[in-house]
DRENVO-128311 format. One record per residue: residue number from 1; x, y, z of N, C-alpha, C, O in turn. Coordinates in steps of 0.02 Angstrom, whole numbers, plus 50000, padded with zeros to 5 digits. Example, Ala and Ser with C-alpha at 12.3 -4.5 7.8 and 13.67 -1.06 7.14 Angstrom:
<zalos>
1, 50660, 49716, 50390, 50615, 49775, 50390, 50660, 49835, 50390, 50712, 49834, 50423
2, 50642, 49888, 50354, 50684, 49947, 50357, 50645, 50002, 50394, 50670, 50057, 50402
</zalos>
This chain:
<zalos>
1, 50393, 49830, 50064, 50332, 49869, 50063, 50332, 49914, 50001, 50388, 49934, 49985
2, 50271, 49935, 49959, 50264, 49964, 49901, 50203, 49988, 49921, 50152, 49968, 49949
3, 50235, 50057, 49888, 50169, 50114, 49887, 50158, 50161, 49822, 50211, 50183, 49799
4, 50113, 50175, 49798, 50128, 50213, 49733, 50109, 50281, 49765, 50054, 50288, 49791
5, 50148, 50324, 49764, 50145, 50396, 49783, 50147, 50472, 49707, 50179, 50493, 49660
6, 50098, 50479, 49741, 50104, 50545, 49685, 50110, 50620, 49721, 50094, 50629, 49780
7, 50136, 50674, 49675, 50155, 50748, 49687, 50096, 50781, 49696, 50048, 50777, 49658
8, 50100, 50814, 49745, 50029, 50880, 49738, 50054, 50927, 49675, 50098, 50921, 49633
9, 49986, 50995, 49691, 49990, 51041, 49621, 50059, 51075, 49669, 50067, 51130, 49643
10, 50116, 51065, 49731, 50130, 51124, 49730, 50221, 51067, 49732, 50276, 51080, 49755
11, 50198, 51013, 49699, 50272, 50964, 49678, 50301, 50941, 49764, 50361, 50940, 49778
12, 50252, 50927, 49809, 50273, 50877, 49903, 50235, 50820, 49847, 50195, 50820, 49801
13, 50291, 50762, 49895, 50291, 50692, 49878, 50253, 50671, 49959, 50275, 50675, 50017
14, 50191, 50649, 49934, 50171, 50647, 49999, 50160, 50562, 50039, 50118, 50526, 50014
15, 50193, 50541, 50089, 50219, 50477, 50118, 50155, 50471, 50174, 50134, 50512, 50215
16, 50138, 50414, 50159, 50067, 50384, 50199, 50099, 50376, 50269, 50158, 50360, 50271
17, 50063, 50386, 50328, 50067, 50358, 50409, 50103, 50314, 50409, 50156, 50314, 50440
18, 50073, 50245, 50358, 50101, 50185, 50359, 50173, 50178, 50372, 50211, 50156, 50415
19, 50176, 50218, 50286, 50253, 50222, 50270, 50302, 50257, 50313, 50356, 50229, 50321
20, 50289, 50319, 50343, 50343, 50339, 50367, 50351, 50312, 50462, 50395, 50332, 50500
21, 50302, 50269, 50475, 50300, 50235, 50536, 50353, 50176, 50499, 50399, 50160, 50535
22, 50351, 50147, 50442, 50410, 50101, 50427, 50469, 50144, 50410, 50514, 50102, 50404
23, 50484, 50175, 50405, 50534, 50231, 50406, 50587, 50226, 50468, 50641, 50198, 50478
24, 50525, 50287, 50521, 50554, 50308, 50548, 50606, 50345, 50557, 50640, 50340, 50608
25, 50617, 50380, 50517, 50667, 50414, 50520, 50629, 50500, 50481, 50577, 50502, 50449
26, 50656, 50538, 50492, 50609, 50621, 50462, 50646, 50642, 50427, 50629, 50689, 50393
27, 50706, 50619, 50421, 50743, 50675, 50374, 50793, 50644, 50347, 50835, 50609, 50376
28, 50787, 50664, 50254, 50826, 50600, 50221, 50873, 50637, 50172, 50867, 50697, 50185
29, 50900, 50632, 50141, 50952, 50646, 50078, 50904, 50609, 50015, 50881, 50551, 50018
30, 50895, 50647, 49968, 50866, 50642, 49927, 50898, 50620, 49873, 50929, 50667, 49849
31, 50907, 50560, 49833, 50957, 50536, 49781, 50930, 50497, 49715, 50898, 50445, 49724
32, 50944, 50528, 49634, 50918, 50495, 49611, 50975, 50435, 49594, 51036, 50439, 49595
33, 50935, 50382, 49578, 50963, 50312, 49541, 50936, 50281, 49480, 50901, 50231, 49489
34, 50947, 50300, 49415, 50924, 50259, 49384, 50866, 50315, 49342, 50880, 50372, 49321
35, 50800, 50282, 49338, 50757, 50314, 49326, 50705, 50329, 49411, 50650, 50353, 49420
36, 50750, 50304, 49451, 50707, 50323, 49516, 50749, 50349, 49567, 50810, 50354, 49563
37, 50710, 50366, 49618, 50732, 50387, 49701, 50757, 50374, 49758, 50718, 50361, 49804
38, 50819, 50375, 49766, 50824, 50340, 49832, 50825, 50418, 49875, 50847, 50474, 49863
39, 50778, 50381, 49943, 50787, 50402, 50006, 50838, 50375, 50068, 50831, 50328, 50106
40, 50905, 50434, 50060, 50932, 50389, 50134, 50939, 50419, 50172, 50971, 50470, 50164
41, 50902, 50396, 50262, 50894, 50397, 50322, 50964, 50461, 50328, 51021, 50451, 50306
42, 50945, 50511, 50358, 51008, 50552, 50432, 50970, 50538, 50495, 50911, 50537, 50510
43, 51040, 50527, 50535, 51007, 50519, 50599, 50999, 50585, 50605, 51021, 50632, 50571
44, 50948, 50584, 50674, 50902, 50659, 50689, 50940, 50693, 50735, 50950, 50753, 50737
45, 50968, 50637, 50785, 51015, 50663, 50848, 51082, 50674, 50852, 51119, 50626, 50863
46, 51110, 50745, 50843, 51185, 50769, 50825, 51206, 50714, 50889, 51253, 50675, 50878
47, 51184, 50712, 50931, 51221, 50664, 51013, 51252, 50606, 50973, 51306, 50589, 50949
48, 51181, 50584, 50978, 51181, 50498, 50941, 51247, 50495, 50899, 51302, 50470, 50908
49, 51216, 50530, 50846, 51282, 50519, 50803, 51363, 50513, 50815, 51396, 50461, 50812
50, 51388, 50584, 50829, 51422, 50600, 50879, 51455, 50545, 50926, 51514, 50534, 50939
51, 51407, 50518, 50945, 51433, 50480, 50988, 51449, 50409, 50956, 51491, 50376, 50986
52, 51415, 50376, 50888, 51439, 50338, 50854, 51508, 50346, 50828, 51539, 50295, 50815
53, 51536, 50408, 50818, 51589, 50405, 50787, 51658, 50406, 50846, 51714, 50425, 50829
54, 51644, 50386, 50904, 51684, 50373, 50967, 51682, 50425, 51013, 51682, 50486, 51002
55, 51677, 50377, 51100, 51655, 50418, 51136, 51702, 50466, 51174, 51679, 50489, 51226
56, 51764, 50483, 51155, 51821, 50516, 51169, 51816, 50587, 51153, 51842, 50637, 51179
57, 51771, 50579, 51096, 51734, 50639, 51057, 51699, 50677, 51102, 51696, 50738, 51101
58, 51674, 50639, 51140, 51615, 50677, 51198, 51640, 50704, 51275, 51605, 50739, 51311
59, 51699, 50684, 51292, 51741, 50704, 51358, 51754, 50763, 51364, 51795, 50792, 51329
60, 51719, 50792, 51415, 51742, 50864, 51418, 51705, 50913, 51398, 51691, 50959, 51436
61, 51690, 50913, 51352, 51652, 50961, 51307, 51571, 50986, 51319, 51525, 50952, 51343
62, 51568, 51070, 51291, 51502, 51057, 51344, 51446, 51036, 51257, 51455, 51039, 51196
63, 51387, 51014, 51306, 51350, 51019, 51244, 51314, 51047, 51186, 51287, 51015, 51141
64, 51318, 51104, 51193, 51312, 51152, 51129, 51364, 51126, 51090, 51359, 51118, 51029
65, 51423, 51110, 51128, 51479, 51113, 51064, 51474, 51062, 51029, 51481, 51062, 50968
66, 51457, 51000, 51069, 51449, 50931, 51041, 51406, 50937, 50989, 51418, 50919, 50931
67, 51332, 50973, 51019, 51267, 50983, 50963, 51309, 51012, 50868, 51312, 50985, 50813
68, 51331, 51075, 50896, 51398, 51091, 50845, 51419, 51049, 50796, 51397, 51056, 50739
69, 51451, 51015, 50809, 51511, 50987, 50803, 51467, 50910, 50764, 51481, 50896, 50706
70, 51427, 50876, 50795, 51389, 50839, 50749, 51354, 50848, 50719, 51337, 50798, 50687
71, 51314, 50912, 50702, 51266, 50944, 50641, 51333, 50949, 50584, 51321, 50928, 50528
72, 51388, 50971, 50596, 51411, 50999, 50544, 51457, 50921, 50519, 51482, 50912, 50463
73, 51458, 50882, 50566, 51473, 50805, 50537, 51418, 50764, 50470, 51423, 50732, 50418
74, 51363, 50794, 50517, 51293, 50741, 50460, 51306, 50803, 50416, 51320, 50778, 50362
75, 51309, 50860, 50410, 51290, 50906, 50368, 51332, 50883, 50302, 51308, 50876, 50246
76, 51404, 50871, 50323, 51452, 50840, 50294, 51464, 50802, 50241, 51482, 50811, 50183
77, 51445, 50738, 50287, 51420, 50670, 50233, 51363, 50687, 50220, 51343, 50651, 50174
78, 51316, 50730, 50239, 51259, 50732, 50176, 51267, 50740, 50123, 51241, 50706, 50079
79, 51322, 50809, 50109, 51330, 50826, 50046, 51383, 50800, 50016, 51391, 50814, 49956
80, 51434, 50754, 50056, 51460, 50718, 50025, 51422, 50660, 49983, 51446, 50634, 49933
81, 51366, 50647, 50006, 51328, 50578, 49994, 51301, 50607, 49935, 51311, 50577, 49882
82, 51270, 50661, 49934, 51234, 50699, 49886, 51251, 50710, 49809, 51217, 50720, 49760
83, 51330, 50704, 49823, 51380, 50753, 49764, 51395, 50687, 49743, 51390, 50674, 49683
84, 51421, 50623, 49798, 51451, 50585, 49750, 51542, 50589, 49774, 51586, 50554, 49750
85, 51548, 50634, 49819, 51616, 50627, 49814, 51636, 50662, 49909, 51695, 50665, 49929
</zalos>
């Protein structure tokens, strides 16, 4: 799918219905490549995630901590993803 998108006067990149229904996803890491942009997907749900990275992780624990504990995981590799390193 291709869309040509342009900046308002206040510099939002603004993503059609279409597009972000092919998405799906709300919240991305922002990366350039090249002379262009990549957008890549974070999951939205500290659980979800969390719970991708094994469910041994989740025994016991109450859920605030879990919520915790996987924000500061994506937060993580975001800015690992971000930096490059």
């Amino acid at each position: 799918m291709e869309k040509i998108l342009t900046f308002d006067k206040q510099g939002r990149l603004y993503l059609p219905e279409e597009l972000r229904k092919y998405l799906q996803f709300k919240t991305f890491i922002a990366r350039f490549q090249g002379k262009g942009l990549y957008l890549q997907p974070i999951e939205e749900d500290p659980i979800e995630s969390l719970s991708k990275l094994g469910k041994d992780k989740l025994k016991g624990k109450p859920i605030t901590q879990l919520k915790k504990e996987a924000r500061a995981e994506i937060e993580k590799n975001a800015t690992k993803n971000i930096r490059g390193y």
